[in-house]
N, C-alpha and C positions, 0 to 999 in steps of 0.2 A: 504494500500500500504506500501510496507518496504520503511523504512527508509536508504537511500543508501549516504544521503550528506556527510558525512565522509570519502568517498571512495575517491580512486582517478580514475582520469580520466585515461585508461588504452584501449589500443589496444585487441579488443576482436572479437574472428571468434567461429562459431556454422556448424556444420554439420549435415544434419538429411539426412532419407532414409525410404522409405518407397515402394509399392508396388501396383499394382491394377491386381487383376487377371481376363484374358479373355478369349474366346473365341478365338483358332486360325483363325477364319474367322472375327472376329472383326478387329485383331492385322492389316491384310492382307487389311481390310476397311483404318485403319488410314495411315498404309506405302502408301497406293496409293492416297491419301487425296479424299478419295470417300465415307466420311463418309458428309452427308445431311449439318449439319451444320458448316460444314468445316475444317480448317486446326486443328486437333486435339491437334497436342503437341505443336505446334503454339500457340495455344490459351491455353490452361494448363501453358506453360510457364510464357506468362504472366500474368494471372490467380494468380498464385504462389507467381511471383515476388509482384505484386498489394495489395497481401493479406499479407507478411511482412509487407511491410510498414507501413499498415492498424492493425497492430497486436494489438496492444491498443486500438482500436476502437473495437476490437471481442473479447476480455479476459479482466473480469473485477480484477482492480486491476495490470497489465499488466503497465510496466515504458510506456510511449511513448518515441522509440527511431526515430533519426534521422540516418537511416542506412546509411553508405555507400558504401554496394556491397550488391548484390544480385542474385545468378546465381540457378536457377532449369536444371537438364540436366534428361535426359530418355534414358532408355537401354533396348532392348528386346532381353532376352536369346535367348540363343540354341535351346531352349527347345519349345519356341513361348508359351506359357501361359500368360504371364503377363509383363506390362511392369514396369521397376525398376526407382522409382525415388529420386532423389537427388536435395539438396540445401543445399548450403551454401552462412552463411547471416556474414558481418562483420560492425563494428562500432567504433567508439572510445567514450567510456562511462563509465558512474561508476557503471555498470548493465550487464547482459550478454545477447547474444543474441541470446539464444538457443531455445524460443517461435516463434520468428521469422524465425529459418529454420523448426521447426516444422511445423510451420502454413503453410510457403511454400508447404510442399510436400503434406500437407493436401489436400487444396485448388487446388495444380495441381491433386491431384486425385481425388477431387470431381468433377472439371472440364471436365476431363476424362469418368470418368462415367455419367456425366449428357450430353456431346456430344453424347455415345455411347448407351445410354439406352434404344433407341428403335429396336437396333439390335442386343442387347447381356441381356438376362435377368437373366443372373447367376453370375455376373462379381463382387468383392469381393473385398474390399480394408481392405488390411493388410499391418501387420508388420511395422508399423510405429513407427522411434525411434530415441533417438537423437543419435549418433555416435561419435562426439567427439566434447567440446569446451576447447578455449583455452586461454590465456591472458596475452599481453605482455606491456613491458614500452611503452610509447611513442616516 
């Protein structure tokens, strides 16, 4: 584990974003919450959120942070293919917190696909990436 005690304690926010690609008649299952095991992005959300917090417990070597925000939102294009997901995780720490929105949009999209997997068997989770962090005084 790096060695961070030297730092200072500092206001620090992560963005990540990432994707799952489906089936337009999947997409059409979760907008109507008629998928079997229920509310889709319902449960991805929190999913998402549950699995920051948790981020030190699933990446070894990972600070344990005490976050204090954590928001996963979802977007389905124009286009109905895939739905787009977002998190952003913030903390006051001497560490960043950019495993932790990562891990967010992961875990909402693993969630996503293990609700959806027995009605869509081509559905693809991509493009996952951090998009911007940042850090300020306190």
């Amino acid at each position: 584990m790096v060695d961070v005690s030297a730092k200072d304690v500092v206001s620090r926010e992560a963005k990540a974003r990432g994707e799952i690609r489906l089936q337009r008649s999947t997409i059409d299952l979760i907008e109507k919450h008629a998928v079997t095991k229920g509310n889709v992005l319902a449960t991805a959300r929190l999913a998402g959120i549950m699995a920051a917090k948790r981020t030190s417990d699933l990446i070894p070597l990972c600070h344990p942070l005490s976050i204090s925000h954590c928001e996963v939102s979802f977007e389905v294009p124009a286009s109905r293919d895939r739905v787009l997901i977002s998190a952003v995780a913030r903390v006051a720490a001497k560490t960043g917190v950019e495993m932790e929105a990562l891990t967010a949009v992961t875990i909402a999209a693993l969630t996503i696909y293990d609700m959806c997997k027995a009605v869509d068997k081509r559905m693809r989770i991509t493009s996952v990436r951090l998009v911007s962090k940042s850090k300020s005084p306190l």
